[in-house]
C-alpha positions in Angstrom: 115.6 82.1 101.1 120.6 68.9 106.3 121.8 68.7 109.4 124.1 65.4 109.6 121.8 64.6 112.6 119.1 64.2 110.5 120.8 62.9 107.3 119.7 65.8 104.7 122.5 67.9 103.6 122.0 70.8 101.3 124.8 71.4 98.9 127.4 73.9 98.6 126.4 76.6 96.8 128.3 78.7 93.9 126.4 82.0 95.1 128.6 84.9 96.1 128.6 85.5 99.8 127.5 88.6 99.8 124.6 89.2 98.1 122.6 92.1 98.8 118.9 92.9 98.7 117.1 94.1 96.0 115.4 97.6 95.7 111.8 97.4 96.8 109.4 97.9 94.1 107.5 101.2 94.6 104.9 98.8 96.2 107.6 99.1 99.1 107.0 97.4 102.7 109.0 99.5 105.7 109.1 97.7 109.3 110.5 99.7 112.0 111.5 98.2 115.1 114.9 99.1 117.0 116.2 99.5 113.5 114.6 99.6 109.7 113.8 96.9 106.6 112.6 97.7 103.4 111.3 95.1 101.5 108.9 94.3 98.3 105.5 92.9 99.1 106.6 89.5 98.1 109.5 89.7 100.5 107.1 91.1 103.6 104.2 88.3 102.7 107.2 85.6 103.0 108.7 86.9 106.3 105.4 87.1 107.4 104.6 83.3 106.9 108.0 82.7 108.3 107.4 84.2 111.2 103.8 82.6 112.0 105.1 79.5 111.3 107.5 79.6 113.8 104.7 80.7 116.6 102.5 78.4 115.5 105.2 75.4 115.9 105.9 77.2 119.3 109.6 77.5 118.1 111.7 80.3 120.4 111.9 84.0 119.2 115.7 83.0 118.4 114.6 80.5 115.8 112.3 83.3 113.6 115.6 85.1 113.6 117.5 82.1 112.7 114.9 81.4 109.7 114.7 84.7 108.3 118.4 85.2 108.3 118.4 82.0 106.0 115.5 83.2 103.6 117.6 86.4 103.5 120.8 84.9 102.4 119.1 82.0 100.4 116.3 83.5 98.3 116.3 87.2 99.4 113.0 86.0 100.7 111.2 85.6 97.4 110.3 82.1 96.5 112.9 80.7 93.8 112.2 78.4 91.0 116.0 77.3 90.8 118.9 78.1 91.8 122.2 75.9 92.8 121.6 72.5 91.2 118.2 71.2 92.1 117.7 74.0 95.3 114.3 75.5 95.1 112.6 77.9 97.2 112.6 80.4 99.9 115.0 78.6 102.0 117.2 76.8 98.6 116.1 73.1 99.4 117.1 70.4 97.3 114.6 67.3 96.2 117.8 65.4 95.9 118.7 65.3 99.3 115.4 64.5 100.5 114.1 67.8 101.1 110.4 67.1 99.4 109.3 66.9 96.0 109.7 69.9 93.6 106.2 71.0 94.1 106.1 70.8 98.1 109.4 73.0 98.6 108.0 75.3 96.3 105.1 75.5 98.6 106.7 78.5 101.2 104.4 77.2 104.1 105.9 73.5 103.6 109.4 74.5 102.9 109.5 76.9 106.1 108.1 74.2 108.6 110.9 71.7 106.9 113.9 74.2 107.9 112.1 75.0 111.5 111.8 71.1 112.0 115.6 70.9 111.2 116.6 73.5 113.3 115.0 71.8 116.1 117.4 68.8 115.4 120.3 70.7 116.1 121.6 70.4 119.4 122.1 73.5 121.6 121.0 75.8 118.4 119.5 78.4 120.4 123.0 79.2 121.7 124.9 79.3 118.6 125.1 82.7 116.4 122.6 82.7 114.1 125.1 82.2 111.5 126.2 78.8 112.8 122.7 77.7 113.8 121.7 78.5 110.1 124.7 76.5 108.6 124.0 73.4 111.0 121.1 73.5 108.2 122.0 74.3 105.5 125.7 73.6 105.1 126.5 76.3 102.3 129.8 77.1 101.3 129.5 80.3 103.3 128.9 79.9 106.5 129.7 83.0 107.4 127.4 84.2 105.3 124.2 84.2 107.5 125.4 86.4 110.0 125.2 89.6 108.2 121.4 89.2 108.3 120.9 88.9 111.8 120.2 92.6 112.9 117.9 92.8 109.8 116.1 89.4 110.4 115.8 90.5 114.2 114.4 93.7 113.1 111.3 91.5 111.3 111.0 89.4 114.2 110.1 92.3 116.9 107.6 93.4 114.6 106.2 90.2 113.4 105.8 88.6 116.6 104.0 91.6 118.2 106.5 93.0 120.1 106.0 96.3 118.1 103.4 99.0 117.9 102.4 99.9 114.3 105.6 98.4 113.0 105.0 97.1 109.6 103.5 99.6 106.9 103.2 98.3 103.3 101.7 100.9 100.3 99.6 99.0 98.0 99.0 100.2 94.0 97.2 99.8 90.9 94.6 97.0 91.6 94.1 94.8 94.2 95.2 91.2 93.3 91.4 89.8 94.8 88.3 91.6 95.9 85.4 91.0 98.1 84.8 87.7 99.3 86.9 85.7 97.6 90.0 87.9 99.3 88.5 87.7 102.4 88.1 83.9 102.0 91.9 83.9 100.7 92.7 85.7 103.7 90.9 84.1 106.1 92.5 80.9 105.0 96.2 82.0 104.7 95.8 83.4 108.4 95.0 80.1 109.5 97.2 78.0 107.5 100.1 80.3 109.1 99.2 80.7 112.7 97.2 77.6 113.3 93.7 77.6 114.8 91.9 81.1 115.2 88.5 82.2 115.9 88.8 84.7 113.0 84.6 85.6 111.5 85.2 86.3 107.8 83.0 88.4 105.8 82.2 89.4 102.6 83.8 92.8 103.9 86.9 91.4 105.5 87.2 89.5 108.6 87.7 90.1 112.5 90.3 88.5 114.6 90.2 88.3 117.9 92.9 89.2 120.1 93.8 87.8 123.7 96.9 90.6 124.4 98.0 93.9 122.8 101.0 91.3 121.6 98.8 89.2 119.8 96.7 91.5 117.9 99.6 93.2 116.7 100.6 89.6 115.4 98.1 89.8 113.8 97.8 93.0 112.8 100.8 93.1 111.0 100.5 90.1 109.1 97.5 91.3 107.6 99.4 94.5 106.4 102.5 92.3 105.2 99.8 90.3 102.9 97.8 93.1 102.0 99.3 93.3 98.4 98.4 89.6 97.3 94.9 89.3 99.5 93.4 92.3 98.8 93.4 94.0 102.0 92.3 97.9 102.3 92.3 98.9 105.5 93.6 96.9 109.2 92.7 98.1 112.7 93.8 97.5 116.2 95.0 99.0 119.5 93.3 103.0 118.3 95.0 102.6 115.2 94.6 101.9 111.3 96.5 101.6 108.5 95.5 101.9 104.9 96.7 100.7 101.7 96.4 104.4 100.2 98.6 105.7 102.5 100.7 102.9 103.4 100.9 103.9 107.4 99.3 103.8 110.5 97.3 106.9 112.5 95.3 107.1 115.0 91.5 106.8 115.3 88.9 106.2 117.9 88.2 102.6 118.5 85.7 102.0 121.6 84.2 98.8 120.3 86.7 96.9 118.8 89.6 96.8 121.8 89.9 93.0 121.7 90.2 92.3 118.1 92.1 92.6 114.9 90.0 93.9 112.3 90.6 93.6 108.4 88.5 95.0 105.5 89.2 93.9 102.0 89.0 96.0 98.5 85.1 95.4 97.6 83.5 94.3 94.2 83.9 96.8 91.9 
């Protein structure tokens, strides 16, 4: 998918403003929450990411919104090899204008908590649209442009900060990308690389996650569904309910003994 303050500055870009999304592959992500986004795995892992990142940094609710409506209008939310000149990545950031090295903005974990740090060096950002908050960044030659995310990105950040009950359903096909324990190793990492230190107890099976609030175990909870397509993830449970990748949704079940935690199982060995 800088700021004079800070002396970066991203340059204009030759993009049309008005870009759309593409179809989701048939390995299609939906998130309901006041409203609907489809997206591809690859787009839900990313937004995912984004959106831990931002908790873990303790940014406001305002700036997830503000970072995914740049992903959107940047990258589409997939992680770009090129683009405008020397722009690279989720969130189009240029090694010339000292955003990192090639390799670290192509890194989405690095290049999202180098836009959230810029954000913060905005003044009064959280009470700009999310369109001029975004372009205090990135300075595009839209800067309009951003805007006509924001009911889309706000949308991902209900559900992706737990403020949403079964929100984010992906359907995973063909075969799983890892198995056993090295996806729940995978996964145990990536969890704690995006949200900072857990107690998460990984097993060969999956892992368990424990959960303070019904708002952080659905953090949590949906994370693990919006990486289930590249860490191998079968099956997630929380609050009475499970998803699985077969049927790409959530029911209900009967969960007496695992209230306060997140619980992920992972495709076994064959």
């Amino acid at each position: 998918m800088l700021v004079a303050v800070i002396g970066l500055v991203v340059g204009k870009h030759d993009w049309t403003p008005d870009l759309k999304l593409p179809r989701p592959h048939s390995r299609a992500c939906t998130v309901q929450a006041d409203g609907e986004v489809a997206l591809n795995p690859e787009q839900m892992a990313h937004a995912a990411t984004i959106a831990a990142i931002g908790m873990q940094r303790r940014m406001p609710e305002r700036a997830v919104v503000v970072a995914l409506a740049t992903a959107f209008q940047e990258s589409k939310l997939e992680n770009l090899s090129g683009g405008d000149r020397d722009s690279i990545g989720l969130f189009q950031q240029r090694p010339s204008q000292g955003w990192g090295t090639p390799e670290q903005i192509s890194d989405p974990r690095y290049a999202t908590n180098k836009f959230y740090a810029a954000l913060n060096r905005v003044r009064g950002w959280e009470k700009m649209r999310v369109t001029d908050a975004a372009q205090r960044v990135q300075r595009s030659a839209y800067p309009e442009a951003y805007q006509k995310w924001a009911d889309e990105s706000t949308v991902l950040t209900k559900a992706l900060l737990g403020n949403a009950t079964g929100a984010v359903a992906c359907t995973v096909d063909g075969e799983p990308a890892m198995r056993g324990a090295a996806a729940a190793t995978a996964l145990d990492n990536g969890l704690r690389l995006d949200w900072g230190r857990l107690e998460a107890s990984a097993q060969v099976t999956g892992l368990t996650v424990p959960a303070a609030s019904p708002q952080a175990g659905w953090r949590y909870a949906h994370w693990l569904v919006s990486h289930a397509t590249d860490h191998g993830v079968k099956r997630v449970r929380f609050g009475g309910l499970e998803w699985t990748a077969d049927d790409g949704a959530w029911a209900k079940i009967t969960q007496p003994d695992q209230a306060q935690h997140v619980v992920a199982e992972v495709f076994a060995e064959p």
